[in-house]
C-alpha atoms as an extended CHARMM CRD file, in Angstrom:
* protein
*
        64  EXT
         1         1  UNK       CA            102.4340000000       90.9910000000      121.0400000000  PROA      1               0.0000000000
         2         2  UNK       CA            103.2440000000       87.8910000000      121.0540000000  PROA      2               0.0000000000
         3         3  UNK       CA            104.5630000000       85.3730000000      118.3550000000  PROA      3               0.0000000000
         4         4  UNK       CA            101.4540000000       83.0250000000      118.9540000000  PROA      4               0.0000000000
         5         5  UNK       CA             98.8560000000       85.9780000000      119.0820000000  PROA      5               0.0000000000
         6         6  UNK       CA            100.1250000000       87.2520000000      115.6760000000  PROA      6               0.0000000000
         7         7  UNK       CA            100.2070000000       83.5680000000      114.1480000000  PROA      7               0.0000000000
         8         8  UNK       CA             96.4080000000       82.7700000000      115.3400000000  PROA      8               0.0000000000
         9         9  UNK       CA             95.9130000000       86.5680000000      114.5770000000  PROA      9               0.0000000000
        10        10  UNK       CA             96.8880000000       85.9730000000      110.5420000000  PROA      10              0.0000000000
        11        11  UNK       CA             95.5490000000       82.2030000000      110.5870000000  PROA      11              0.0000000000
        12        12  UNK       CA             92.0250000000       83.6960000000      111.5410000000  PROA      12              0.0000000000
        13        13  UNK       CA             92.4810000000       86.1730000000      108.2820000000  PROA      13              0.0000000000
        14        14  UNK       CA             92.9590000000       83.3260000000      106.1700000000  PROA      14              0.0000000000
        15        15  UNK       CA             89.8320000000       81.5360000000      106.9970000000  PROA      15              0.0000000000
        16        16  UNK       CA             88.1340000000       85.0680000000      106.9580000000  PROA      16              0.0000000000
        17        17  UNK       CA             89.6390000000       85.4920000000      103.3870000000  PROA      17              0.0000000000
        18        18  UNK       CA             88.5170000000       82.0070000000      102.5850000000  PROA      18              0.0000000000
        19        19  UNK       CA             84.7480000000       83.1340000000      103.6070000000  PROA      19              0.0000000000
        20        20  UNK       CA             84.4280000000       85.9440000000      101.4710000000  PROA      20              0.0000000000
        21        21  UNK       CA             84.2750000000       86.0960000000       97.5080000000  PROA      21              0.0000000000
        22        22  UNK       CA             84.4360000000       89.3650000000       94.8430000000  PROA      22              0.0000000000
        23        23  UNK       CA             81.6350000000       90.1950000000       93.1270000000  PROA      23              0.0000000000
        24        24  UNK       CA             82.3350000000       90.2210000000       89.5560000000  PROA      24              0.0000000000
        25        25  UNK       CA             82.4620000000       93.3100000000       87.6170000000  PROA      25              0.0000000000
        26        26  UNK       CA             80.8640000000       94.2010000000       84.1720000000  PROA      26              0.0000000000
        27        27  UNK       CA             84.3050000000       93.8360000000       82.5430000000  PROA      27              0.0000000000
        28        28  UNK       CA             84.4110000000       90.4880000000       80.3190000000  PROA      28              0.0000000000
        29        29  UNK       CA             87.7870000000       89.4230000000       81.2010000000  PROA      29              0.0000000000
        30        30  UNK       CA             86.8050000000       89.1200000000       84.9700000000  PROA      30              0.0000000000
        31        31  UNK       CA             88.1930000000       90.2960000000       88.3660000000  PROA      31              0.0000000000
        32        32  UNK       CA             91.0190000000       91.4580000000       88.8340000000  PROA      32              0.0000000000
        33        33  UNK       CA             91.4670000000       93.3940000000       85.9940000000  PROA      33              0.0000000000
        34        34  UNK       CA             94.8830000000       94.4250000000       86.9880000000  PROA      34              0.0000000000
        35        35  UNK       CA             97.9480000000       92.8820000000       89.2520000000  PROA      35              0.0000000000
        36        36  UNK       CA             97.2660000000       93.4090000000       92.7900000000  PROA      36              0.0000000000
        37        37  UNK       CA             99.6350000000       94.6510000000       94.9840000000  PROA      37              0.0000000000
        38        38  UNK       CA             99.9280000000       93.4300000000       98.7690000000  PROA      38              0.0000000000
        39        39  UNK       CA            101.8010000000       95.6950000000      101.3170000000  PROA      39              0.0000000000
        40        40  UNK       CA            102.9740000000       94.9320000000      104.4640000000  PROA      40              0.0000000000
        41        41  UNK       CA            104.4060000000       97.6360000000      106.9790000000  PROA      41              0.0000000000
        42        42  UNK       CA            107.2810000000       95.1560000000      108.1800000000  PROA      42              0.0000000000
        43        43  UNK       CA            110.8670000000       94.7230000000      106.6360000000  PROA      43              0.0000000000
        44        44  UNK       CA            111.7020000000       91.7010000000      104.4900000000  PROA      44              0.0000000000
        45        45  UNK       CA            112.5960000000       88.1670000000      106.1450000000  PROA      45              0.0000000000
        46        46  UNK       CA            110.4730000000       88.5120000000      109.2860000000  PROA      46              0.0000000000
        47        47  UNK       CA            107.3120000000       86.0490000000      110.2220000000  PROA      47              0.0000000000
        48        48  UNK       CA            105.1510000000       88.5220000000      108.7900000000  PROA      48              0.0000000000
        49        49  UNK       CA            107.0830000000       88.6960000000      105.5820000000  PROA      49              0.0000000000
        50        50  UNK       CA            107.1870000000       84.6700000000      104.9960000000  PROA      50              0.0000000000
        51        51  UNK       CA            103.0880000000       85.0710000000      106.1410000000  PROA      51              0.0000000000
        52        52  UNK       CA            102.3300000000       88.0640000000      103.4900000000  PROA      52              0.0000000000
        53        53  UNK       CA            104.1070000000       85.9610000000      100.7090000000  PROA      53              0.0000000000
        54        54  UNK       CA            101.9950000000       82.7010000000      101.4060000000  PROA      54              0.0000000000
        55        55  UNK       CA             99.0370000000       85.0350000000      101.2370000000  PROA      55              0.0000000000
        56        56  UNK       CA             99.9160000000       86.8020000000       98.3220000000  PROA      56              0.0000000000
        57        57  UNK       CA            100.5910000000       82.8780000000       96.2600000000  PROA      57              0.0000000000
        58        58  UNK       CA             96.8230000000       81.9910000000       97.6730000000  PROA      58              0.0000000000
        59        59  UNK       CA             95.7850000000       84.8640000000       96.3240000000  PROA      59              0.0000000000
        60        60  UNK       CA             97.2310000000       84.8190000000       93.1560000000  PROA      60              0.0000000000
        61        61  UNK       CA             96.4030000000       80.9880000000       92.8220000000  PROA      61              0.0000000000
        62        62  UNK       CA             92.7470000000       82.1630000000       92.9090000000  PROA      62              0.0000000000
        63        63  UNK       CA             92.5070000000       85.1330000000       90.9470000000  PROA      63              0.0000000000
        64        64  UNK       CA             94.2730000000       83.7800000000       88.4360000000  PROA      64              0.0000000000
């Protein structure tokens, strides 16, 4: 693949990601109700490294 088909391939997941929203449990503190982990199948200090760590901020930005 190409750099430009993986970079429009994991910009289209972020506006997917954006779309969606949790449904929120029965738990009073809210969702998540423990860390989440994100793994990618790539070794550190590639593209999709830097990607999956700007992901994993956004996400942790708006979880809380």
């Amino acid at each position: 693949m190409t750099i430009a088909f993986r970079l429009a391939a994991v910009l289209a997941a972020l506006l997917c990601a954006d779309l969606s929203h949790a449904q929120t449990g029965s738990s009073s503190d809210g969702y998540p109700s423990r860390q989440v982990k994100v793994l990618l199948p790539f070794p550190p200090g590639g593209v999709v490294d830097v990607m999956g760590r700007l992901l994993a901020q956004k996400l942790s930005d708006r979880l809380g």
